[in-house]
C-alpha atoms as a printed R data frame, in Angstrom:
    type eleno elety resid chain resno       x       y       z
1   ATOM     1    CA   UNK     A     1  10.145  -8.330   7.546
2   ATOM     2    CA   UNK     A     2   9.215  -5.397   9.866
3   ATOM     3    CA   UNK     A     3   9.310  -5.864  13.048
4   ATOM     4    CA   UNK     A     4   5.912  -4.680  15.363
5   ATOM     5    CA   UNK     A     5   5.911  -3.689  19.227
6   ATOM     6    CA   UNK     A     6   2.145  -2.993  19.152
7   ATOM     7    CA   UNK     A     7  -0.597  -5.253  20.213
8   ATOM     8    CA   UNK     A     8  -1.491  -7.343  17.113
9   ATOM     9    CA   UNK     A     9  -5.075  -6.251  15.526
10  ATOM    10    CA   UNK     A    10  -6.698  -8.916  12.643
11  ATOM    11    CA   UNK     A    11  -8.088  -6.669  10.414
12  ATOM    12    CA   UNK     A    12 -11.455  -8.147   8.486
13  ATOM    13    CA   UNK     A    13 -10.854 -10.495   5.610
14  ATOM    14    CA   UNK     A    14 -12.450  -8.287   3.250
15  ATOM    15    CA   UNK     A    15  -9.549  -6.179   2.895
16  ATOM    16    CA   UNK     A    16  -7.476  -9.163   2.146
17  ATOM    17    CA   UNK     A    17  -6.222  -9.673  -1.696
18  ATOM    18    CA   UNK     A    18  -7.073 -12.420  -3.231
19  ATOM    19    CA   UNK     A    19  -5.474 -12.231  -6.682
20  ATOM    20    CA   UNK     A    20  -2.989  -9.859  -8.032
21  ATOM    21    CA   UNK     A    21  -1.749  -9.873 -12.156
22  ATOM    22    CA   UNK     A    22  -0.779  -7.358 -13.926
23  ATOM    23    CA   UNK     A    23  -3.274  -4.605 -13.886
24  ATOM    24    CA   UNK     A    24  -5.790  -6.527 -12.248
25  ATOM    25    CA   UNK     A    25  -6.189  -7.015  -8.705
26  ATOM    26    CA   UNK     A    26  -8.902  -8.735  -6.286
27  ATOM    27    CA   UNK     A    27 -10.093  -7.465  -2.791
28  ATOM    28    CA   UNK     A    28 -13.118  -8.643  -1.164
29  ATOM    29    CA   UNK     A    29 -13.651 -10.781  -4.116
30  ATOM    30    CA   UNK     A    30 -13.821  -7.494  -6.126
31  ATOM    31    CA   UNK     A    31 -12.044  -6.748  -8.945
32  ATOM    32    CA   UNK     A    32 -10.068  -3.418 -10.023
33  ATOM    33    CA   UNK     A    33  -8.218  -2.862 -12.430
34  ATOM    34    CA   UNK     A    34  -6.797   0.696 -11.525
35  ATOM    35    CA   UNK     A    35  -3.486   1.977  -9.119
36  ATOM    36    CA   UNK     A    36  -5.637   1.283  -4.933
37  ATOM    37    CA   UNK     A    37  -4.817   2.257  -1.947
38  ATOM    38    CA   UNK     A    38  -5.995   0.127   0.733
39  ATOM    39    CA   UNK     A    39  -6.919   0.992   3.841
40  ATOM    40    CA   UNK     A    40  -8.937  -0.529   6.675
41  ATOM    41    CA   UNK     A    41 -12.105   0.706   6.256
42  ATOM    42    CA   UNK     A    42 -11.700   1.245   2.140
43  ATOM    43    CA   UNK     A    43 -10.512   1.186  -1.429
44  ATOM    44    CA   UNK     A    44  -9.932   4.070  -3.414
45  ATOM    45    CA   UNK     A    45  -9.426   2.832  -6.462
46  ATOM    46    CA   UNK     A    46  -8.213   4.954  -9.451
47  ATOM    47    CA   UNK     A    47  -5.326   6.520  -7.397
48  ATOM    48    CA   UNK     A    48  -3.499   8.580 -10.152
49  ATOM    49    CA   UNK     A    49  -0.188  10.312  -9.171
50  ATOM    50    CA   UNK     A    50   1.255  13.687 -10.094
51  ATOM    51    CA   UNK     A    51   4.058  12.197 -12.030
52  ATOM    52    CA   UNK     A    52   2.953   8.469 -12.994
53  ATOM    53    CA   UNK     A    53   6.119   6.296 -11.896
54  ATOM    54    CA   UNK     A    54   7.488   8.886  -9.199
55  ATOM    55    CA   UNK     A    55   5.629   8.869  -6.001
56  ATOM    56    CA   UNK     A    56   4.947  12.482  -4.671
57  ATOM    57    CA   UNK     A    57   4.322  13.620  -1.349
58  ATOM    58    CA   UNK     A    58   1.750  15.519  -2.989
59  ATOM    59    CA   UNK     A    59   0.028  11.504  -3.533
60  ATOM    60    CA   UNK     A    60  -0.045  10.819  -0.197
61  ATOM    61    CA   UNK     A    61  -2.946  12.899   1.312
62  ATOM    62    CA   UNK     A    62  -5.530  10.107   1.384
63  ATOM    63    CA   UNK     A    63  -2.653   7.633   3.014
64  ATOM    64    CA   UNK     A    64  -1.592  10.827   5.604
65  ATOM    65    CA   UNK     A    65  -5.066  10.855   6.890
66  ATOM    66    CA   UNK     A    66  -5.608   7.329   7.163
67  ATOM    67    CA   UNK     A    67  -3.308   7.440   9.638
68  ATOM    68    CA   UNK     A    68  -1.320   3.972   9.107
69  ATOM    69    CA   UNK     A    69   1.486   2.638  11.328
70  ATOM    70    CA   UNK     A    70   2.692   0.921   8.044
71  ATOM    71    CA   UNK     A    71   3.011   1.996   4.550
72  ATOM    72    CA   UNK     A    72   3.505  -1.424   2.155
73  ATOM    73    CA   UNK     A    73   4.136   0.510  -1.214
74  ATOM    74    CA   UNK     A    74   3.713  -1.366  -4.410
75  ATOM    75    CA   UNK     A    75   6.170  -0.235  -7.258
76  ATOM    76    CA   UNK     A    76   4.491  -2.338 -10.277
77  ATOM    77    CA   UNK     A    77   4.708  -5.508 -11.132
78  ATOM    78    CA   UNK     A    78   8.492  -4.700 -12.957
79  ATOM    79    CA   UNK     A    79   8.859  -2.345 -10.067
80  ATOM    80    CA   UNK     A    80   8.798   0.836 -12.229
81  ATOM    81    CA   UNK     A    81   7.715   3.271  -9.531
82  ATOM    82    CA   UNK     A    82   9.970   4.724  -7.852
83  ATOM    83    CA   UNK     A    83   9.780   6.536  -4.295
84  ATOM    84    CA   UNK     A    84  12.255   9.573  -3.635
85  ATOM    85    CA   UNK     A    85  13.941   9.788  -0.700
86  ATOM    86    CA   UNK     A    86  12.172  13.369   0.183
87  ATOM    87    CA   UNK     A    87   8.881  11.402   0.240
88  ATOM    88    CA   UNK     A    88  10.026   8.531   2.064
89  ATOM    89    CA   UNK     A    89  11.623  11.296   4.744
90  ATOM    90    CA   UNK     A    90   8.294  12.811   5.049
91  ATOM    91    CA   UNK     A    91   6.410   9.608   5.293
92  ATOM    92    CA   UNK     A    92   8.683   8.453   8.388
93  ATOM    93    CA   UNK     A    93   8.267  12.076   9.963
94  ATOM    94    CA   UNK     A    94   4.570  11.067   9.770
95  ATOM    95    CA   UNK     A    95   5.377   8.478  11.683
96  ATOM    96    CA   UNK     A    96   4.671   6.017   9.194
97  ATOM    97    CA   UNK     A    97   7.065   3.262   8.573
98  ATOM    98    CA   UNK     A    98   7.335   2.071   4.623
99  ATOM    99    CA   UNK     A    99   7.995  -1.405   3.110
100 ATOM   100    CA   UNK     A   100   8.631  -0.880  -0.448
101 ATOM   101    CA   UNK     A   101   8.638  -3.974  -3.195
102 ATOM   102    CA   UNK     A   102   7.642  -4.727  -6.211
103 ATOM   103    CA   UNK     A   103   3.295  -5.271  -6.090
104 ATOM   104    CA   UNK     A   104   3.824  -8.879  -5.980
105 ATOM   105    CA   UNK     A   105   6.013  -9.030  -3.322
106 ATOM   106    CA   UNK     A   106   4.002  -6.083  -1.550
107 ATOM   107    CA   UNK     A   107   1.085  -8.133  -2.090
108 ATOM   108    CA   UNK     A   108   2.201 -10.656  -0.574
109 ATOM   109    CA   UNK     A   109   3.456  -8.708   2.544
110 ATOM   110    CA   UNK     A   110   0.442  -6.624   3.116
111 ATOM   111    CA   UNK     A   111  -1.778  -9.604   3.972
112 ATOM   112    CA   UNK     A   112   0.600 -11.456   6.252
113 ATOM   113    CA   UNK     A   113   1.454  -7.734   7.997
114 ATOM   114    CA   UNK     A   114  -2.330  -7.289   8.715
115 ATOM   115    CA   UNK     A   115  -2.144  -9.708  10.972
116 ATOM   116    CA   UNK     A   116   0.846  -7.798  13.104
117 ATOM   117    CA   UNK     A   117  -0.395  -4.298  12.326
118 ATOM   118    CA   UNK     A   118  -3.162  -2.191  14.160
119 ATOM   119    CA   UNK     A   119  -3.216   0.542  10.909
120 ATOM   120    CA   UNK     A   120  -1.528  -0.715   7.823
121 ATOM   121    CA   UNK     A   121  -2.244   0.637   4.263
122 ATOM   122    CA   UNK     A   122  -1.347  -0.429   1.073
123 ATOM   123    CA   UNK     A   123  -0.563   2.472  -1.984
124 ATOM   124    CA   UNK     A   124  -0.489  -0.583  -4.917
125 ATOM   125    CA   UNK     A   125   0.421   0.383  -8.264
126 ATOM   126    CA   UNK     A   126  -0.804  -2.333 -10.951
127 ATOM   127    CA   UNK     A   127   1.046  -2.221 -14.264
128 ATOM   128    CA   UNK     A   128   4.871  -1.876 -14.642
């Protein structure tokens, strides 16, 4: 696990997950079933990237200006997406740390790391 030096901030339960299965995941006790990205005041659901299973730092715009201390990427449920080292480079000179795992395992990690992290986002890809 990440470690945190910042005051802890408890972000509202409605940006907790609920449920996550393949392609299907539940926020707020609302279902989507397209690639989120979740961030403290919002989902944007139907993220689509510029090349499917690679993560581009041309993706990243909406996660950029939400301004997160913490990244928690999700890579699929079989972990199929991957993240280059260019855009993991450019991420951390964002300042933005990443935590990358599979979507159940970032699943997992996003809603105990809310409780540690002021601005934490999650870029969640459902299917493989």
């Amino acid at each position: 696990m990440l470690e945190n030096k910042s005051a802890p901030f408890f972000l509202s339960t409605s940006m907790r997950i609920s449920n996550y299965e393949f392609g299907k995941i539940a926020i707020a006790d609302k279902i989507y079933t397209s690639d989120v990205i979740i961030a403290p005041e919002q989902v944007i659901d139907s993220w689509w990237r510029k090349q499917g299973h690679n993560l581009q730092i041309e993706d990243l715009d909406d996660i950029v200006k939400a301004k997160p201390e913490l990244l928690v990427i999700g890579t699929g449920y079989y972990g199929r997406m991957q993240v280059p080292l260019e855009t993991k480079q450019y991420l951390k000179e964002q300042g933005i740390k990443v935590l990358e795992a599979n979507t159940r395992d970032a699943v997992t990690e996003f809603n105990e790391l809310q409780k540690e992290y002021a601005r934490i986002v999650a870029a969640l890809h459902l299917t493989c």
